[in-house]
SEBA-541862 format. One record per residue (C-alpha): residue in one letter; x, y, z. Coordinates in nm, 4 decimals. Layout:
BEGIN
@vexvo=a; px=X; py=Y; pz=Z
...
END
This chain:
BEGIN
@vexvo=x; px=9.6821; py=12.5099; pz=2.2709
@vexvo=x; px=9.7720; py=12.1406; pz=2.1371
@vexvo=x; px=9.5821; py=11.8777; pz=2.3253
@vexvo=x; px=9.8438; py=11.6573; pz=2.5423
@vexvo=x; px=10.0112; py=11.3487; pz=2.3315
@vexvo=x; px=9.8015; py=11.0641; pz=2.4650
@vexvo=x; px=9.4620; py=11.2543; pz=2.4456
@vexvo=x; px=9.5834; py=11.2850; pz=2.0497
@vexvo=x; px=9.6582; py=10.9074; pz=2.0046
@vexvo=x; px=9.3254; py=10.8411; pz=2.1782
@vexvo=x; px=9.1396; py=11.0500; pz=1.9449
@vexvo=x; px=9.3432; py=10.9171; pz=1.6847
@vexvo=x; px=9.2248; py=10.5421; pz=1.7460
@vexvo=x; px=8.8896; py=10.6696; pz=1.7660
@vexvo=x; px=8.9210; py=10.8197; pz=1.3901
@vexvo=x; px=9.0437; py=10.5118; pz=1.2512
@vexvo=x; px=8.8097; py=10.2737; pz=1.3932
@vexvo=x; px=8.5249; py=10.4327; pz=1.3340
@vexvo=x; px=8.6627; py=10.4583; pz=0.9654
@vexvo=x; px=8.7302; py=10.0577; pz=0.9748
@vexvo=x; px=8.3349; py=9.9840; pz=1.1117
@vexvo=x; px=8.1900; py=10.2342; pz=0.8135
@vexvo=x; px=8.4725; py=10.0618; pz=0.5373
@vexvo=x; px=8.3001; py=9.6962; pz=0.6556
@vexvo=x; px=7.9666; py=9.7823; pz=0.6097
@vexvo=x; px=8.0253; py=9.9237; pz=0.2819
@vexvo=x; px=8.1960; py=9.6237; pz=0.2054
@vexvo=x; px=7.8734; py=9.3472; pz=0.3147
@vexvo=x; px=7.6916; py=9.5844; pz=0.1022
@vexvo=x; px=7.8685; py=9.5795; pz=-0.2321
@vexvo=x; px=7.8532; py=9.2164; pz=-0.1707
@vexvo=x; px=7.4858; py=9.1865; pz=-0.1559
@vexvo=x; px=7.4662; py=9.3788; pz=-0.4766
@vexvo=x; px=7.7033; py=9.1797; pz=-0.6698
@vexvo=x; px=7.5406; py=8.8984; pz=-0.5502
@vexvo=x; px=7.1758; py=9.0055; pz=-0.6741
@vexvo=x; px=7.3614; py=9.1238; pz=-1.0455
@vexvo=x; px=7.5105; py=8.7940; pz=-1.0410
@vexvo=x; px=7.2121; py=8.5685; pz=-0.9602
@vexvo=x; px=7.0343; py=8.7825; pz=-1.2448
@vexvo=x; px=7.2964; py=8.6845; pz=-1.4833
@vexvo=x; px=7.3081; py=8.3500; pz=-1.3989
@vexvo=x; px=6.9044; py=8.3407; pz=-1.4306
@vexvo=x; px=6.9201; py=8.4920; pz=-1.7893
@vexvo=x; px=7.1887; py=8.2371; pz=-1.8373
@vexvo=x; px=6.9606; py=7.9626; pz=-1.7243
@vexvo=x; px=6.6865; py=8.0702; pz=-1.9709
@vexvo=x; px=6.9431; py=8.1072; pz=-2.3016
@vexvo=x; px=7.1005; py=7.7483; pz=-2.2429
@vexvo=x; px=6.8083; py=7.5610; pz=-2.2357
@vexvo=x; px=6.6550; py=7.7732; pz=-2.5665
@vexvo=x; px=6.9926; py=7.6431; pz=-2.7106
@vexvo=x; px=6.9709; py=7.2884; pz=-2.6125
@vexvo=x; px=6.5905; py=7.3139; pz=-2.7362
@vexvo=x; px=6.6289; py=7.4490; pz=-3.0663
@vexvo=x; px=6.8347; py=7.1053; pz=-3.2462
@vexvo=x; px=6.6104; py=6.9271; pz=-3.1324
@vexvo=x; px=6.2917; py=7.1329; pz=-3.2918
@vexvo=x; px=6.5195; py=7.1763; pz=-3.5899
@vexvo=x; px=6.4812; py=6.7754; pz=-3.6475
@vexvo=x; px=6.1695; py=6.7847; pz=-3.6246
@vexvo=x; px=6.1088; py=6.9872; pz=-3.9074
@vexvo=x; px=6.3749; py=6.8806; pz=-4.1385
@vexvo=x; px=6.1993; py=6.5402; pz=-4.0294
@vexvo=x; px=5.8360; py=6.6826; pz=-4.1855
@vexvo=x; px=6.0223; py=6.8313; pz=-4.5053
@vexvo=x; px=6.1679; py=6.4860; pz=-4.5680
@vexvo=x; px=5.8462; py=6.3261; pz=-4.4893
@vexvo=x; px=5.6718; py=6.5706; pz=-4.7226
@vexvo=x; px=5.8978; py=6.5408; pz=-4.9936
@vexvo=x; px=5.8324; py=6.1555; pz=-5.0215
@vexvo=x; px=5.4838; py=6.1243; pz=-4.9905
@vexvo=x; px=5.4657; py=6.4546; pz=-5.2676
@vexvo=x; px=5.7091; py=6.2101; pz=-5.4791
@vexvo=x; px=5.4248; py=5.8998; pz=-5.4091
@vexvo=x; px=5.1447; py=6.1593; pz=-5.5794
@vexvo=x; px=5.3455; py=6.2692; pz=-5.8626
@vexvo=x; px=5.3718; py=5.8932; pz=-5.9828
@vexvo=x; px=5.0205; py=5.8702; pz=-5.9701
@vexvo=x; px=4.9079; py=6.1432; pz=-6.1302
@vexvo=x; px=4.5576; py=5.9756; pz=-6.2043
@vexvo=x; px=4.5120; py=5.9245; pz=-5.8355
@vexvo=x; px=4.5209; py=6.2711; pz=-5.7804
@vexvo=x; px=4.3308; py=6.4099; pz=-6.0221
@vexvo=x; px=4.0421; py=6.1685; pz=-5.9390
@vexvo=x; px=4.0289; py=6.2756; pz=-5.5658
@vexvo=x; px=4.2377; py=5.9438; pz=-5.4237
@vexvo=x; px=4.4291; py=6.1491; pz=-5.2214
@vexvo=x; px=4.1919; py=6.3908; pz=-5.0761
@vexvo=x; px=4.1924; py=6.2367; pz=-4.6881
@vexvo=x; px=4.0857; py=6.4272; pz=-4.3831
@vexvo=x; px=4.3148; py=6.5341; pz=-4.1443
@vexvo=x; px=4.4905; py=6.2516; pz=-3.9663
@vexvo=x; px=4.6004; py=6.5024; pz=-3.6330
@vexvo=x; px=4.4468; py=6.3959; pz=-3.4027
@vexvo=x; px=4.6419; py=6.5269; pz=-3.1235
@vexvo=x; px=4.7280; py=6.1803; pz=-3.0320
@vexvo=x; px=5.0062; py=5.9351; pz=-3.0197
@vexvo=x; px=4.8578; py=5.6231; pz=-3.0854
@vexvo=x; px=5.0728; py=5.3996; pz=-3.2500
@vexvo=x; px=4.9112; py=5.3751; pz=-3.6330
@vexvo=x; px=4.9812; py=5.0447; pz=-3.8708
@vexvo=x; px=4.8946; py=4.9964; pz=-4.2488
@vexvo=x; px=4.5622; py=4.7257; pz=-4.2476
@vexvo=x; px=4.6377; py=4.4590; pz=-4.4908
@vexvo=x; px=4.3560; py=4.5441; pz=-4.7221
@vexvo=x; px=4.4819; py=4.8867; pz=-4.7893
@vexvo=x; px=4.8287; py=4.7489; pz=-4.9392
@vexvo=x; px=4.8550; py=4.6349; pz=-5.3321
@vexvo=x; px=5.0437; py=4.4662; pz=-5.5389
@vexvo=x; px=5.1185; py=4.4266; pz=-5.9123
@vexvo=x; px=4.9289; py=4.3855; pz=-6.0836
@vexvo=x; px=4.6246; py=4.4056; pz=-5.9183
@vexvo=x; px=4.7311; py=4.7872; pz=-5.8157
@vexvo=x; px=4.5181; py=5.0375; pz=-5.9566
@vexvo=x; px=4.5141; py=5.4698; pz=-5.9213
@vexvo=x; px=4.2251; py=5.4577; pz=-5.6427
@vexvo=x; px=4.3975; py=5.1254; pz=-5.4919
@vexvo=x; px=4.7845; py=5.2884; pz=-5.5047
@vexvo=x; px=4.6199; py=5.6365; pz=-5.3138
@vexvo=x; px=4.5306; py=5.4579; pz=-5.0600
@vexvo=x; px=4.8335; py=5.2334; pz=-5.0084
@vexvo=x; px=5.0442; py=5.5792; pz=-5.0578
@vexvo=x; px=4.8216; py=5.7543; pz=-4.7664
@vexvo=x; px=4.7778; py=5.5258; pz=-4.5321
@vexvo=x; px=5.2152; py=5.4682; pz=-4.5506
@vexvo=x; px=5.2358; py=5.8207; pz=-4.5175
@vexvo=x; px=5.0272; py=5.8612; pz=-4.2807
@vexvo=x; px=5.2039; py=5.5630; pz=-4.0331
@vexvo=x; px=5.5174; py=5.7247; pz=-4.1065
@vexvo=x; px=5.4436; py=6.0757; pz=-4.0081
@vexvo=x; px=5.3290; py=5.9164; pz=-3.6536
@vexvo=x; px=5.6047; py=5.7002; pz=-3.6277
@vexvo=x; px=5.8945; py=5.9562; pz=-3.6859
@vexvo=x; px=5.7066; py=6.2607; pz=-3.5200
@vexvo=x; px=5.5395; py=6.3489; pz=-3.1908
@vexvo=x; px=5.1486; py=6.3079; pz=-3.2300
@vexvo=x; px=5.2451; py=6.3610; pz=-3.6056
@vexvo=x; px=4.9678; py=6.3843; pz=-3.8854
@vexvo=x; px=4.9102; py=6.5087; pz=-4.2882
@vexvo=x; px=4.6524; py=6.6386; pz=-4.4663
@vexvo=x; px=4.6279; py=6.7278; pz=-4.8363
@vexvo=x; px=4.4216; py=6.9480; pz=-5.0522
@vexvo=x; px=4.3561; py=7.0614; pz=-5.3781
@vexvo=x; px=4.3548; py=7.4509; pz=-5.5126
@vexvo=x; px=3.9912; py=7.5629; pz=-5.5617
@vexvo=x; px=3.8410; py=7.7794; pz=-5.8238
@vexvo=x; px=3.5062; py=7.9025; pz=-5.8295
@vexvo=x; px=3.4201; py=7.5067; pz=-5.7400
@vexvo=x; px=3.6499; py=7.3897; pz=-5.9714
@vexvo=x; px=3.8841; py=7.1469; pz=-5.7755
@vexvo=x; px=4.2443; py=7.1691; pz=-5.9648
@vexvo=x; px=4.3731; py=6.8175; pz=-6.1263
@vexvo=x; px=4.7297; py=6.9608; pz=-6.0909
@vexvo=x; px=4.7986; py=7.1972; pz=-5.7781
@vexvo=x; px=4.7510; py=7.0715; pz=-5.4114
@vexvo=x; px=4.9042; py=7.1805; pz=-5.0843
@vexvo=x; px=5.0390; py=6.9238; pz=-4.7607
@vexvo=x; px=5.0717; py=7.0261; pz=-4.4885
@vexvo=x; px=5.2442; py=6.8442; pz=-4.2209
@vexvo=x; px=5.1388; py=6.8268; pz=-3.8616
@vexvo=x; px=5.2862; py=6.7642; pz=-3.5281
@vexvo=x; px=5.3616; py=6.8933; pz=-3.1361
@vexvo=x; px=5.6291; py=6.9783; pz=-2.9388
@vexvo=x; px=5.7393; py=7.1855; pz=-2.6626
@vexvo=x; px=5.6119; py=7.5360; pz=-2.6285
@vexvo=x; px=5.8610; py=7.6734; pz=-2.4020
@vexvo=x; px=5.9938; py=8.0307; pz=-2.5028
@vexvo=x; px=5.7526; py=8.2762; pz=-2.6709
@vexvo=x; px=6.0019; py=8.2274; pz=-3.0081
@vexvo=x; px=5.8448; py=7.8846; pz=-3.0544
@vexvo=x; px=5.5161; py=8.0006; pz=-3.0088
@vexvo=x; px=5.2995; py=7.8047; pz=-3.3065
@vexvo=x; px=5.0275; py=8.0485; pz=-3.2737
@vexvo=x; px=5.2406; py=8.3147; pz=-3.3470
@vexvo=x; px=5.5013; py=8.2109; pz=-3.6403
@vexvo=x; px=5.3068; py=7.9022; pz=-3.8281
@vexvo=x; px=5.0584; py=7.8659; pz=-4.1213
@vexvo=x; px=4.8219; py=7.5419; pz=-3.9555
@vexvo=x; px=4.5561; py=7.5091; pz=-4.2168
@vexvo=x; px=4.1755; py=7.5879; pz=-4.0037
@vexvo=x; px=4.0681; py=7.1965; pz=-4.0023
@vexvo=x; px=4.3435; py=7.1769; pz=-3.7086
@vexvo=x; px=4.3601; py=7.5150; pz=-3.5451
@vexvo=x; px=3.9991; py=7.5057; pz=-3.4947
@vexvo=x; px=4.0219; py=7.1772; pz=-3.4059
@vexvo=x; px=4.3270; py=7.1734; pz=-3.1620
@vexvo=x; px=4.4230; py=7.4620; pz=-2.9545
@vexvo=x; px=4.5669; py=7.3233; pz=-2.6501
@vexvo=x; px=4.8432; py=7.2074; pz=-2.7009
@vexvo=x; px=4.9012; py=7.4083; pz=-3.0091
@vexvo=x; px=5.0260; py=7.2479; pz=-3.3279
@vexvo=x; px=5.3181; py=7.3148; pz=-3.5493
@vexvo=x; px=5.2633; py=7.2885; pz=-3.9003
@vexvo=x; px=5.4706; py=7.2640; pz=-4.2382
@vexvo=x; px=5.3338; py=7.3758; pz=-4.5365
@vexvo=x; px=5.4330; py=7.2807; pz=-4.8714
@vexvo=x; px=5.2520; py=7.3453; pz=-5.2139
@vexvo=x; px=5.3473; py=7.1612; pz=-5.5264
@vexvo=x; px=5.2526; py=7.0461; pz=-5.8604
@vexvo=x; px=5.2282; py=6.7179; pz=-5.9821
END
């Protein structure tokens, strides 16, 4: 036996609200979760602009340091007797520091009073003003190849020396450079970042 007409359309109502309440909720739940994927996205975002925006700038710093290296290796190879006689062999001039450095007056020559011991020195100290100048807390250090005691007349490696931001584990210094031991001993926090050139004069 059919129920009567308006118990039907009561029951009816009944069916399609309760189907209306259930569609809603479903509803302020999908939007939850598309707001959690989206706030994920947006955070991974975050983290791959500001690598991007990072990276020119670390990429001028070291075309800075080759530049920087190529002159002062270009200031050796003109004074070959310099080298060979030890006026270039300097300590490290990192200091993890970024005191502004100038070039005393006594340490600059001229011709023809200039000598090979005289023109190192002019040549390092330049160098080494520049290298702080252009680059954060920047520094050099140079040294001959070795051989059973027997310091080399003709091979030496530079290695240029600065800091900058250690932000993503990519840039990590520790991880991806070759900082000769007088500085990684020396400096560990903040790391440095090094670049490493060997040549022949």
């Amino acid at each position: 036996m059919k129920p009567p007409p308006v118990q039907r359309k009561a029951a009816h109502k009944i069916k399609r609200k309760t189907a209306h309440h259930r569609q809603a909720g479903s509803s302020l739940i999908e939007g939850l979760v598309a707001m959690l994927l989206l706030s994920f996205g947006m955070l991974s975002l975050g983290v791959m602009l500001s690598y991007a925006v990072q990276m020119p700038k670390l990429s001028g710093y070291r075309a800075m340091a080759a530049n920087l290296a190529a002159s002062h290796i270009e200031r050796i190879r003109a004074n070959p007797e310099g080298f060979s006689n030890g006026g270039y062999d300097k300590p490290s001039t990192y200091d993890n520091s970024s005191a502004i450095l100038t070039v005393d007056g006594a340490d600059i020559c001229v011709y023809p009073t200039c000598d090979f011991a005289s023109l190192a020195t002019m040549d390092f100290e330049q160098a080494k003003v520049a290298v702080r100048t252009q680059l954060p807390a920047g520094g050099i250090f140079m040294l001959r190849d070795s051989d059973s005691g027997i310091i080399s007349t003709t091979y030496g490696n530079l290695w240029v020396v600065w800091e900058e931001p250690d932000t993503h584990a990519a840039l990590d210094p520790s991880s991806s450079d070759n900082c000769p031991v007088e500085v990684t001993q020396a400096y560990t926090d903040p790391r440095s970042r090094c670049l490493y050139v060997r040549f022949k004069i």
